[in-house]
Each structure stands twice: as C-alpha cells, then as structure tokens.
C-alpha positions as CSV (number, residue, x, y, z in Angstrom):
1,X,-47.7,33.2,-17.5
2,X,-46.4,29.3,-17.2
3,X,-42.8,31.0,-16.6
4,X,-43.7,34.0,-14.2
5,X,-45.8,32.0,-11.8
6,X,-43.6,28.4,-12.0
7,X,-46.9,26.3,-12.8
8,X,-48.4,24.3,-15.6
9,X,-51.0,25.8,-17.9
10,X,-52.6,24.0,-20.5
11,X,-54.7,26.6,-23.4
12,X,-57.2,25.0,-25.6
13,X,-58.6,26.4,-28.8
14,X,-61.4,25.2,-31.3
15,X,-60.1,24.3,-34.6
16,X,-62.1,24.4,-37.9
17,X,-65.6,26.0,-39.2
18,X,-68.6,26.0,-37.4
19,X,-70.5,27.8,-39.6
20,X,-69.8,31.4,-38.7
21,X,-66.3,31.8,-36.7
22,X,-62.9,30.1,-37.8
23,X,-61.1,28.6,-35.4
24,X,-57.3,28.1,-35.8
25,X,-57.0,25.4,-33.2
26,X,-53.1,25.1,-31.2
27,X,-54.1,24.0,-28.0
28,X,-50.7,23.5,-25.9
29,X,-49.6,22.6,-22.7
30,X,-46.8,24.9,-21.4
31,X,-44.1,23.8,-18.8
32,X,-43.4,25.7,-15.5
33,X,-40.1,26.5,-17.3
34,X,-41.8,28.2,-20.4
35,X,-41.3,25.5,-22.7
36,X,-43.8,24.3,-24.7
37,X,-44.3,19.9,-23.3
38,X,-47.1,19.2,-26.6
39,X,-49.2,21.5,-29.1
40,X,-52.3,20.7,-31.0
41,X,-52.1,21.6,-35.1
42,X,-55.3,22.2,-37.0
43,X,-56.8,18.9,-36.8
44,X,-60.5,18.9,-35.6
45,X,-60.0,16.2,-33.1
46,X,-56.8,16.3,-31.4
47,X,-55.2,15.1,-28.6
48,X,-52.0,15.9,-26.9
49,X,-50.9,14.3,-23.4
50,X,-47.4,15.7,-21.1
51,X,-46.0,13.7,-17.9
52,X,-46.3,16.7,-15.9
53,X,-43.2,16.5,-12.4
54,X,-44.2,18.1,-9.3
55,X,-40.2,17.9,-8.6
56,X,-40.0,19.7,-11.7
57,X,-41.8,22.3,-10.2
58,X,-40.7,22.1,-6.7
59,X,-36.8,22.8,-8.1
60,X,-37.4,25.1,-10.2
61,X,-38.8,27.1,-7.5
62,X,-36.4,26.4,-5.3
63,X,-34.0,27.9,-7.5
64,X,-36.1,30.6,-8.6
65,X,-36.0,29.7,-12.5
C-alpha cells in the first residue's frame, strides 16, 4: 500500500500473551518507496523511530516511482 499510493504507513502489532490470544508483534514503518525504514521484533515493549522526507515523497512522485 506504502508503494501504490507514494505515502508513509506505519502497522503496529501486539507482541506476547495476554492470557487468551498470541500476538507475534513486527510493527514496521514502511517507506513511500516500499522499503521497510525500522521493524519491531518480539519484544513486549519496543520502540522503533524513521526520519521520514517530504522531498522524499514529493520526488518520488514526481517521477512516478
């Protein structure tokens, strides 16, 4: 979706046992390129940050990547 429409999107996921579901965690921040900028593992409180470029955006649009 990050590709197709040239934006950001970040996706978050619980990670760990609550009791009743497992969740498998892997929240990631994905590029307007496609490319994955940071990913979560399994850990129950992680943290992942990406410098984000509205040029990076604007160009890539510009030439329709």
């Amino acid at each position: 979706m990050a590709w197709c429409n040239q934006v950001y999107v970040a996706v978050v996921n619980a990670s760990g046992f609550d009791g009743v579901y497992i969740c498998f965690g892997h929240s990631a921040i994905i590029g307007a390129d496609g490319q994955t900028l940071g990913e979560c593992g399994t850990e129950d409180n992680g943290i992942q940050y990406a410098q984000l470029s509205i040029s990076g955006i604007r160009d890539a649009r510009a030439n329709d990547r």
